[in-house]
C-alpha positions as CSV (number, residue, x, y, z in Angstrom):
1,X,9.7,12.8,-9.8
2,X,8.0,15.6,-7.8
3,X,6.3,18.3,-9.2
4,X,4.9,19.7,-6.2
5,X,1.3,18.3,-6.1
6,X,1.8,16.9,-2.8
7,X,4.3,14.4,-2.7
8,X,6.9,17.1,-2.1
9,X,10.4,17.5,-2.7
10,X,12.1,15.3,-0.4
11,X,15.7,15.3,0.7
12,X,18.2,15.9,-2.3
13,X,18.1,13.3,-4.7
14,X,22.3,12.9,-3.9
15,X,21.1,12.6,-0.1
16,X,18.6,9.8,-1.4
17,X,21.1,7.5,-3.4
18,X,23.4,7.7,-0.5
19,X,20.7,6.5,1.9
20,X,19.4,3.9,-0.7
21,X,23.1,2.6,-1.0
22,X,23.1,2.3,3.0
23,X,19.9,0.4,2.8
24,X,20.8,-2.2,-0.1
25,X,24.2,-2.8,2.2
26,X,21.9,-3.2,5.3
27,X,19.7,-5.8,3.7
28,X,22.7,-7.7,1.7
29,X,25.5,-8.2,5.1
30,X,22.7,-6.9,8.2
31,X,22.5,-3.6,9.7
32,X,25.0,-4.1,12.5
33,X,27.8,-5.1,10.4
34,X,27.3,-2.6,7.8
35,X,27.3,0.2,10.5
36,X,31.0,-1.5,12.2
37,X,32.5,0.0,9.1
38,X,30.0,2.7,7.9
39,X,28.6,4.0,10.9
40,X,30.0,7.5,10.8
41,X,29.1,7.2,6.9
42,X,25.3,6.9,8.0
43,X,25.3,9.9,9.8
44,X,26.5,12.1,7.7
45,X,23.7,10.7,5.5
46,X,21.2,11.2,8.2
47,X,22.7,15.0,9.1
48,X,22.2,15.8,5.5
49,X,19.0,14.9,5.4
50,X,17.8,16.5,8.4
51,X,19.5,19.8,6.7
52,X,17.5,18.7,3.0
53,X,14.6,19.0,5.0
54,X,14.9,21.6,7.1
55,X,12.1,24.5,6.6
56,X,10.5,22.3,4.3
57,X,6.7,22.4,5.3
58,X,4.3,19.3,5.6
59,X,1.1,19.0,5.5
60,X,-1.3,17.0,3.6
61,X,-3.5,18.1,0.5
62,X,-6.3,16.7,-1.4
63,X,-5.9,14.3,-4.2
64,X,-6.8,14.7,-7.8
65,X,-10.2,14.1,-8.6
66,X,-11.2,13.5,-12.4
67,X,-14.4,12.3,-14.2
68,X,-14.6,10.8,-17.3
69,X,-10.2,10.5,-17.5
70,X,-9.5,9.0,-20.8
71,X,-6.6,6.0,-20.9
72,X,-4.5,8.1,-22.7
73,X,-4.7,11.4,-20.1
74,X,-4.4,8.6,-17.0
75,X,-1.2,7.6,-18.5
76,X,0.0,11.0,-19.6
77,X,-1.0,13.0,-16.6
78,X,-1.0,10.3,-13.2
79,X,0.8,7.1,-14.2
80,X,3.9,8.5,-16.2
81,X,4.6,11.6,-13.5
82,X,4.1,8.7,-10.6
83,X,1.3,10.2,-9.1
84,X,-2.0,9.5,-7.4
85,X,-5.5,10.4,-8.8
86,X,-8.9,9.6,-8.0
87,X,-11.2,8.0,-11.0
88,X,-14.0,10.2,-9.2
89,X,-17.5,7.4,-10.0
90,X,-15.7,5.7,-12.9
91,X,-17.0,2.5,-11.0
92,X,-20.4,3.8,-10.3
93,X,-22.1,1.9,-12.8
94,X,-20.7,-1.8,-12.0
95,X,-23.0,-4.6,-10.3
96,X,-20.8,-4.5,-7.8
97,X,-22.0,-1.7,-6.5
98,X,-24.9,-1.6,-4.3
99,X,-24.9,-5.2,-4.8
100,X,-21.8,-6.4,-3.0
101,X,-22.4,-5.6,1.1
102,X,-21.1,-7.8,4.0
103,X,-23.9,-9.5,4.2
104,X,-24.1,-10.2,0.3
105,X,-21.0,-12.4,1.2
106,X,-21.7,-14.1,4.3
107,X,-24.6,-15.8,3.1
108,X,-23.3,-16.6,-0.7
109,X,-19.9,-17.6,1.1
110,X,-20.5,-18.1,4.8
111,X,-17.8,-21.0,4.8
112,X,-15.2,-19.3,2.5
113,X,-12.0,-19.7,4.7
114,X,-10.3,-16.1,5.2
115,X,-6.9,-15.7,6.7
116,X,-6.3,-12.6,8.8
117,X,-3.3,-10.4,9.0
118,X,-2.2,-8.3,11.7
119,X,-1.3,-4.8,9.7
120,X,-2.9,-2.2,12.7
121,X,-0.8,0.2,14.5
122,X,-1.5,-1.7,17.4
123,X,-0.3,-5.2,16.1
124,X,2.7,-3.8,14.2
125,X,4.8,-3.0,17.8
126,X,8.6,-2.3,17.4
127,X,8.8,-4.0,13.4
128,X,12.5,-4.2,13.7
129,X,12.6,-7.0,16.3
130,X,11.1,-10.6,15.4
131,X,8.4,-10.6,17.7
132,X,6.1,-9.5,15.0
133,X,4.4,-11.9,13.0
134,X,1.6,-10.6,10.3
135,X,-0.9,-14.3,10.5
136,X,-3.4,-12.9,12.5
137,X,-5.5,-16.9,12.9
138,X,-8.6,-18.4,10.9
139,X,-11.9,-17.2,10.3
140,X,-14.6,-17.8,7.8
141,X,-16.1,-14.8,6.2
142,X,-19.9,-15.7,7.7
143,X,-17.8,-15.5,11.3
144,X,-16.3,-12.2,9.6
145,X,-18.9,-10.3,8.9
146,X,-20.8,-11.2,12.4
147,X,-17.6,-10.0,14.0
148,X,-17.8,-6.8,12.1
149,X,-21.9,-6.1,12.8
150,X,-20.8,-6.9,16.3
151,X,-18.5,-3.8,16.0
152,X,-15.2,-5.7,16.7
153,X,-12.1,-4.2,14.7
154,X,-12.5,-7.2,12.3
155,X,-10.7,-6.5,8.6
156,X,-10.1,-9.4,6.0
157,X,-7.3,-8.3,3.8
158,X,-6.5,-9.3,0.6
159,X,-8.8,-11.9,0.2
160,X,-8.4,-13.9,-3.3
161,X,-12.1,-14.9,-3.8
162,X,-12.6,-12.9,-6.3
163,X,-10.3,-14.7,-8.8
164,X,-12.0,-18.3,-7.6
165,X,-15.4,-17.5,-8.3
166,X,-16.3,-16.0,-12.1
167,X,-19.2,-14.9,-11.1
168,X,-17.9,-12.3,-8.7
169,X,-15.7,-11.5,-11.4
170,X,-18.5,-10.3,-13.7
171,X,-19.9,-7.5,-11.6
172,X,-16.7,-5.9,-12.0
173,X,-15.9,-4.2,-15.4
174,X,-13.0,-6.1,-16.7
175,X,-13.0,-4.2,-20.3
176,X,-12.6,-0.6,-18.1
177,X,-9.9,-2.0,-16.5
178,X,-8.0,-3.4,-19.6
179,X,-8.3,-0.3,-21.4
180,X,-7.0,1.9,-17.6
181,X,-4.3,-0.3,-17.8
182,X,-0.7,0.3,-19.0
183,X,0.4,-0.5,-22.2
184,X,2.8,-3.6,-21.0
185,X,1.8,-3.9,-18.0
186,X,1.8,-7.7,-16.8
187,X,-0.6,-9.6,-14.5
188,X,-4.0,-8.3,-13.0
189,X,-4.9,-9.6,-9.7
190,X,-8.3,-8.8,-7.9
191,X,-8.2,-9.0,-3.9
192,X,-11.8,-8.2,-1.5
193,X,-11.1,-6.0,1.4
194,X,-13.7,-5.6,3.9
195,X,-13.6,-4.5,7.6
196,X,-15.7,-2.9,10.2
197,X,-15.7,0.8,11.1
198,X,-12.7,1.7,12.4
199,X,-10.0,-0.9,11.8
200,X,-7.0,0.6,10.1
201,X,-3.9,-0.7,8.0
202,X,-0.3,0.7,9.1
203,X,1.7,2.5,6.4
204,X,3.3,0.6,3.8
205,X,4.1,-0.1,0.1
206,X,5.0,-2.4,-2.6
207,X,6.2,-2.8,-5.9
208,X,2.6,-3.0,-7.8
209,X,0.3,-0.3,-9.0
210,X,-3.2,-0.4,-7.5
211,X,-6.8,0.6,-8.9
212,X,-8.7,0.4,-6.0
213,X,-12.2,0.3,-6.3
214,X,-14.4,1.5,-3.2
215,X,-17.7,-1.0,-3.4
216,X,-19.5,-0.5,-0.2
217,X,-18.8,2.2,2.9
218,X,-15.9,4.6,2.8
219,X,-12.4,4.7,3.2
220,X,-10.2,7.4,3.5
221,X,-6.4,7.3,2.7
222,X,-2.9,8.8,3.6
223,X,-0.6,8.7,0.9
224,X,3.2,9.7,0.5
225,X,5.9,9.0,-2.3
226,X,8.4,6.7,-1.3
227,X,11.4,10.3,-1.9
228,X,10.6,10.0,1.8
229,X,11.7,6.8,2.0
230,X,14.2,7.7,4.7
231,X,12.0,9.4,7.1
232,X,9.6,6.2,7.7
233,X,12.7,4.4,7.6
234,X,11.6,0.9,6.9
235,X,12.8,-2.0,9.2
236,X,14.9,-4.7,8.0
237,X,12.9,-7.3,7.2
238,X,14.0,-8.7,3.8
239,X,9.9,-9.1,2.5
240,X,8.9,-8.7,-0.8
241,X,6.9,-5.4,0.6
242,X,7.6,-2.8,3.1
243,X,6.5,-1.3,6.1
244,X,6.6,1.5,8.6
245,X,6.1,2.2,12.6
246,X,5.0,5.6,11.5
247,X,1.5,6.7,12.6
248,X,0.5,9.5,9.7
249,X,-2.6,10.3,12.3
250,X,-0.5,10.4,16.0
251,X,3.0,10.8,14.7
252,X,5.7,10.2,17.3
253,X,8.1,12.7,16.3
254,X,10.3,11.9,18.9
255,X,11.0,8.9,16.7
256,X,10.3,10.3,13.9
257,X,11.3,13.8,14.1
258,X,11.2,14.4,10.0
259,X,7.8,13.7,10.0
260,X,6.7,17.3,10.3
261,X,8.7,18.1,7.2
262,X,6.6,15.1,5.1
263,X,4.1,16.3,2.3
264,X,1.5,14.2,0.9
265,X,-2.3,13.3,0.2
266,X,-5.0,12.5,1.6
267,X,-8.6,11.3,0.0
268,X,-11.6,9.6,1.2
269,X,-13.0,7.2,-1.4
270,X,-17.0,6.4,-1.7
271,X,-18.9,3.8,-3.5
272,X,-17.9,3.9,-7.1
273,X,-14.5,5.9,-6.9
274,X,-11.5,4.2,-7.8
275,X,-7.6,5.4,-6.8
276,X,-5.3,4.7,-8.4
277,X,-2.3,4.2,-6.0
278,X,1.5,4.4,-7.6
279,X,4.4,1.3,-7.2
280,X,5.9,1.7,-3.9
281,X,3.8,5.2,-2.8
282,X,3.5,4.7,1.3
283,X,-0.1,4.3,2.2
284,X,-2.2,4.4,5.6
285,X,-5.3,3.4,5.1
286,X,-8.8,3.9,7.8
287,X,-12.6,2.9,7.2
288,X,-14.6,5.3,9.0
289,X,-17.4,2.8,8.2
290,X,-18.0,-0.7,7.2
291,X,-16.2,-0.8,4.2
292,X,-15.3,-3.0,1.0
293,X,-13.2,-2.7,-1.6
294,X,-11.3,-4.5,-4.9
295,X,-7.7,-3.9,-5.2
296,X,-6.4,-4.2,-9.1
297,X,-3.3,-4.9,-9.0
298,X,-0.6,-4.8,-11.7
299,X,3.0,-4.4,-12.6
300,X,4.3,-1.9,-15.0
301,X,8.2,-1.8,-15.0
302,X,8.6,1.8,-16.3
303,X,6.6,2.9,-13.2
304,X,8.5,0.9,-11.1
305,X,11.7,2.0,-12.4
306,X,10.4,5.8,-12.6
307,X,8.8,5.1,-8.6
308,X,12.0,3.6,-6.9
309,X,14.6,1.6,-8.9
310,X,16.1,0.8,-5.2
311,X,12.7,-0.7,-3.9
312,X,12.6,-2.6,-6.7
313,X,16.0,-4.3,-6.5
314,X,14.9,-5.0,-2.8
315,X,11.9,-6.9,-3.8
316,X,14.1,-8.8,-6.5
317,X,16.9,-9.5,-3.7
318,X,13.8,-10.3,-1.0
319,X,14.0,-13.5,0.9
320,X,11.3,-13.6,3.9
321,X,10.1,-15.0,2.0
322,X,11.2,-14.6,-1.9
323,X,9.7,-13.0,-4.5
324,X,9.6,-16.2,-6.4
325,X,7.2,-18.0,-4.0
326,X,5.0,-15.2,-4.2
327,X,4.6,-16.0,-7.9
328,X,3.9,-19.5,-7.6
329,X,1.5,-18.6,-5.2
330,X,-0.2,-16.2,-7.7
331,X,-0.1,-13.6,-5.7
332,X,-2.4,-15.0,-2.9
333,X,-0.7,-12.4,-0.4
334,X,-2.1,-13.6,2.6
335,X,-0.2,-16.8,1.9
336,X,3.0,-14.4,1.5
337,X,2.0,-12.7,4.6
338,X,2.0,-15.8,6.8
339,X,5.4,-17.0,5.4
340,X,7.0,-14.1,7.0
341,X,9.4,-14.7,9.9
C-alpha cells in the first residue's frame, strides 16, 4: 500500500498479519485469555516489530495539494493507492462558504439540540479501562456557539443537521460530490463540525472515506495509515470505530516508544479546501481557530478492502455497540457514540 509519500513502510507486512491475527483473537475471547495461551506468541510479534522498524525515520510531510483534480485522476492517483490529497479551493465557490459562520447557526438554529462527545486528549484518559465514556451532556447550538465566543474549548461533532434541513443542503454542491465519488460507493452522509480555537479531536479512524470540506476558520490535520496499526495500538473496545491514547503533538514515547519511527502527513485546511481522508487512515485533528466543517462520508468496499481487510472485519464483528444499530440509526454517530460502554 505504501509508496513512500508519507505514510511509510511500516513493519513487514508478515509482522502485520501476525499482529492483526493477535488482535481479531483479542477482540473474539478478551485480551487476557488470549495472552494465557499466546502470550510468548505476542512478543515475538512485538520484538519483530520493534526490529521492522528499527532505523526507520519519522517525521511528518506535507500532503498533496491539487486544483482542478478530475474524478477520474482522484480515483487513479489518491483513492485507488489509499492515499490522502487535498482538493486545494475545489469548495471555494459553494454558498456555504462565507455564508455558513457560528453565528449564521445560532440564530437560524439557536434551539437545535446538539449532543457533545468527549474525543480530547484530556477526556480520552487510559481508553483501555471502562471509565471512559464519549457522551460528553446536552447543549443547544445557540448555547454552543456562545460557549465558543466565550473562548471555552466547546466542539460539536458530528452534528446531523445538515441532512434534516434541505436548505442547508443546497449551499453545498451535491453534483461535485456525486461525480468525486467512487463508482459503487454506497451512502453519503453529511455531518457539521464546529468548535472554538483550540479544541482538538484525539487520533482515530474508521471504516468510511471522508471529503471534508473546510467552511469557516482553519483546521490543521495529522494523518497516518493504519500499516501502523500496531504502534497506536488501539484499546479493546469492540466499537464500530477506533481509537488511540497517542498524542501525534506530545508523544509519550515511553508508552509509545515506536512512535519516533511513524511517518505520515500533516495539512492545514482553509475555507474552500476539501481532504479527502482514506477508510481507516488514523487522524488527529486541531482548530487553530474557530472552525466549521462538512464531513462527506461514504463507503467504498475496494478501499476498504485495499485500506485494512482486518479493520474491516472488526467493524463487521463490532458490538459496543453493533454495526447494525448504527445503520438503523443512519449514521447519526453521536447517537453511536453515546451507546458506547
Amino acid at each position: 500500500m505504501s509508496d513512500g509519500r508519507g505514510q511509510g513502510e511500516g513493519p513487514r507486512r508478515a509482522s502485520r498479519a501476525l499482529w492483526d491475527a493477535l488482535w481479531i483473537a483479542d477482540h473474539v475471547a478478551g485480551r487476557r485469555r488470549v495472552d494465557r495461551v499466546l502470550g510468548a506468541a505476542r512478543e515475538r510479534v512485538a520484538a519483530r516489530i520493534a526490529e521492522d522498524l528499527a532505523g526507520a525515520e519519522g517525521g511528518l510531510e506535507a500532503v498533496d495539494r491539487k486544483r482542478g483534480l478530475t474524478p477520474r485522476a482522484f480515483w487513479r492517483d489518491y483513492v485507488r493507492p489509499c492515499l490522502p490529497v487535498v482538493l486545494e479551493g475545489a469548495a471555494r465557490e459553494w454558498p456555504a462558504i462565507g455564508r455558513w459562520t457560528p453565528r449564521f447557526f445560532a440564530e437560524r438554529y439557536p434551539d437545535a439540540p446538539i449532543t457533545l462527545i468527549r474525543a480530547a486528549p484530556t477526556d480520552l484518559g487510559d481508553l483501555g479501562t471502562p471509565a471512559y465514556r464519549p457522551a460528553g451532556g446536552e447543549t443547544t447550538l445557540a448555547a454552543l456557539v456562545d460557549d465558543m465566543e466565550a473562548g471555552h474549548a466547546t466542539y460539536a461533532r458530528f452534528v446531523p443537521i445538515l441532512n434534516q434541513d434541505p436548505a442547508l443542503e443546497a449551499d453545498l454542491d451535491r453534483g461535485w460530490v456525486d461525480a468525486m465519488r467512487p463508482r459503487g460507493a454506497v451512502g453519503t452522509y453529511y455531518q457539521l463540525f464546529m468548535g472554538g480555537a483550540g479544541t482538538i479531536t484525539s487520533l482515530h479512524n474508521a471504516i468510511g472515506s471522508n471529503l471534508f470540506v473546510q467552511v469557516h476558520g482553519e483546521k490543521t490535520w495529522w494523518l497516518y495509515a493504519p500499516v501502523y496499526n500496531a504502534v497506536f495500538d488501539p484499546p479493546l473496545k469492540r466499537a464500530p470505530f477506533f481509537f488511540s491514547a497517542v498524542d501525534p503533538e506530545r508523544p509519550d514515547l515511553e508508552r509509545f516508544p515506536l512512535f519516533s519511527h511513524v511517518r505520515g502527513f500533516k495539512v492545514t485546511l482553509r475555507p474552500g479546501d476539501v481532504l479527502y481522508n482514506p477508510p481507516f487512515y488514523w487522524h488527529y485533528v486541531r482548530n487553530p481557530t474557530a472552525s466549521i466543517g462538512v464531513g462527506v462520508r461514504f463507503y467504498d468496499l475496494p478501499s476498504i478492502l485495499r485500506t485494512s481487510p482486518t479493520q474491516a472485519l472488526l467493524t463487521l464483528m463490532a458490538t459496543n455497540p453493533p454495526a447494525w444499530i448504527g445503520r438503523r440509526l443512519r449514521f447519526d454517530f453521536t447517537k453511536v457514540f453515546v451507546q458506547m460502554r
